[in-house]
C-alpha positions in Angstrom: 0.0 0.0 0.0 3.1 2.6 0.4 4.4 1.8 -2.6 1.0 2.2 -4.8 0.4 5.5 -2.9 4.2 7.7 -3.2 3.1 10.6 -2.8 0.5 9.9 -0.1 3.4 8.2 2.0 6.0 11.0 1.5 3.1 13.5 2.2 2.5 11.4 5.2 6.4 11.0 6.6 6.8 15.1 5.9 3.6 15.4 8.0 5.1 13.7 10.5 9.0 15.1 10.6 7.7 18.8 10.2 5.3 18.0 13.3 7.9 16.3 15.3 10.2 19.2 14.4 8.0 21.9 15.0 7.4 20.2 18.8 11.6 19.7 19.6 11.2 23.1 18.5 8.7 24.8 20.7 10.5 22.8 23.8 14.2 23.8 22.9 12.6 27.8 22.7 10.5 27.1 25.7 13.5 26.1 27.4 15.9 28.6 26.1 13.5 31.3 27.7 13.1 29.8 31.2 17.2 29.4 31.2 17.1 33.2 30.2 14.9 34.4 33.2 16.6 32.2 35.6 20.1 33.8 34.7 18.4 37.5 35.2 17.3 36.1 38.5 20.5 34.6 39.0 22.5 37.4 38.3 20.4 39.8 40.8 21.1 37.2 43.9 19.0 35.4 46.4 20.0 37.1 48.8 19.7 40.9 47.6 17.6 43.6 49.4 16.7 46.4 48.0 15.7 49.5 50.5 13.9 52.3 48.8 12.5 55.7 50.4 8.6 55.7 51.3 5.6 57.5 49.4 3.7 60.0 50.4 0.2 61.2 49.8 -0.7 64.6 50.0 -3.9 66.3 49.0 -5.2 62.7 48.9 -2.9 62.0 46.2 -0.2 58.9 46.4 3.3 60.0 44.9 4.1 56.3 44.7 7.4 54.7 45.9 10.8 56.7 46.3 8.6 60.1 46.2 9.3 61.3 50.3 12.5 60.9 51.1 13.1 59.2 54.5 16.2 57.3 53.9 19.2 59.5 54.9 23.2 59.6 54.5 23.5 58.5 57.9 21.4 55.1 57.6 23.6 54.2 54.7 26.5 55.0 56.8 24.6 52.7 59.7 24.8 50.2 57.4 28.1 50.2 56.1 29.6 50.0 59.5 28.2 47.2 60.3 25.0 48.1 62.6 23.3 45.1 60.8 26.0 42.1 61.1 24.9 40.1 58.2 24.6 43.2 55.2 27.7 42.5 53.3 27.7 45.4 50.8 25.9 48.5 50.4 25.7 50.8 48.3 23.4 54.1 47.5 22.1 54.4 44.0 20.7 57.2 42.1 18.5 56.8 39.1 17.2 59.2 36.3 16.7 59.2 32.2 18.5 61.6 31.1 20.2 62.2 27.3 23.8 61.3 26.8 25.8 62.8 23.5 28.7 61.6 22.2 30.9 63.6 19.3 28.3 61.7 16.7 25.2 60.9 18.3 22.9 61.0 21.5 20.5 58.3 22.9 18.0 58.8 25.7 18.9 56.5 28.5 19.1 55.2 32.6 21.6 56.8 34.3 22.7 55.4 38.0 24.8 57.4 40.1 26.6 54.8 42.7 29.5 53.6 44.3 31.9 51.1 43.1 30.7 47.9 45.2 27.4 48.4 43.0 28.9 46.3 40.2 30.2 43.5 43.4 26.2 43.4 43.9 25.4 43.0 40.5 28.6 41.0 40.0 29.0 43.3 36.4 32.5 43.1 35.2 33.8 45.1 32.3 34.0 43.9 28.9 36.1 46.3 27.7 38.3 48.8 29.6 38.1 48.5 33.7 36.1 49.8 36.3 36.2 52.6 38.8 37.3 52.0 42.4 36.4 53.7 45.4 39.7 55.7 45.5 38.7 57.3 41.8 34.7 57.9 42.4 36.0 59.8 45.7 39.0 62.0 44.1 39.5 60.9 40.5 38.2 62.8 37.0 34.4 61.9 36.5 34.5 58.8 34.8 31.6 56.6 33.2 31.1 53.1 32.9 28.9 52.6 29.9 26.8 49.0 28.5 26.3 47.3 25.4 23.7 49.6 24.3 24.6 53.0 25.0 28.4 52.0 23.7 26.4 51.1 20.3 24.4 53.4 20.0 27.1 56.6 20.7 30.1 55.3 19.5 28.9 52.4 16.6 31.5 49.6 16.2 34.6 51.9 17.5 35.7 51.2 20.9 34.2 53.5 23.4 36.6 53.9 25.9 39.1 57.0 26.0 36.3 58.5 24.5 33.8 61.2 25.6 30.4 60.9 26.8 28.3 64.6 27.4 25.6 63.4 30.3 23.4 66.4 31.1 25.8 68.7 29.6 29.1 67.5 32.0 31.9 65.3 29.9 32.6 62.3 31.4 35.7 60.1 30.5 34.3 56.0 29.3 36.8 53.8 31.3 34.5 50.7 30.6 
């Protein structure tokens, strides 16, 4: 009966490969995507806090979280003296969009303003170039660390660092 009916058999085993295929497939992508968020989830830590000022509401109005500022300089300092025994690293971060330039181009992005144990949280190292200590971010030239994106996007396929970034008018020096 296969060989009377060709192309009904070969229609029949191409039904079957695509199908088989198409399910391998779906499972490898499925797979792929569930590895993807568990290295995002991975790379933020199990055991990472994140402390962030209150909100207020005023008027009846909520500003939402971040909007009153109760954390201070001196509960950061608490911190990193060891007032809690089992925070390892902390570190203050700052966070705006703001528009960066370079000699060519300019891109709307995040900006963080931190200290250099941010990237031992993250555990970020440089691709290319190095980054900034804690004896630079105190006394050193103002220095940015730049990703994949905003490196493409300002500077192309040449190397960004030595070069200049503009961020809200101030140059900065990209050492990574």
């Amino acid at each position: 009966a296969l060989w009377r009916n060709k192309v009904r058999s070969m229609l029949t085993m191409l039904g079957i490969i695509f199908g088989i295929g198409t399910v391998i497939a779906m499972i490898a992508s499925g797979q792929g995507a569930k590895e993807a968020v568990a290295d995002v989830f991975r790379s933020m830590g199990t055991n990472l806090l994140i402390v962030t000022n209150g909100s207020q509401r005023s008027f009846g109005a909520a500003g939402g979280a971040g909007s009153r500022f109760s954390l201070t300089w001196a509960d950061e300092a608490a911190l990193e003296n060891g007032e809690v025994p089992t925070v390892r690293w902390v570190t203050p971060v700052l966070s705006s969009r703001v528009q960066v330039a370079s000699e060519d181009a300019n891109w709307n992005t995040s900006v963080v303003g931190t200290k250099p144990t941010y990237f031992q949280i993250k555990s970020w190292a440089a691709k290319e170039g190095t980054l900034f200590d804690e004896d630079a971010a105190l006394n050193g030239p103002k220095d940015a660390v730049i990703g994949q994106t905003v490196a493409t996007q300002l500077y192309a396929s040449t190397n960004p660092v030595g070069q200049i970034v503009k961020i809200n008018s101030l140059l900065y020096s990209v050492i990574g």
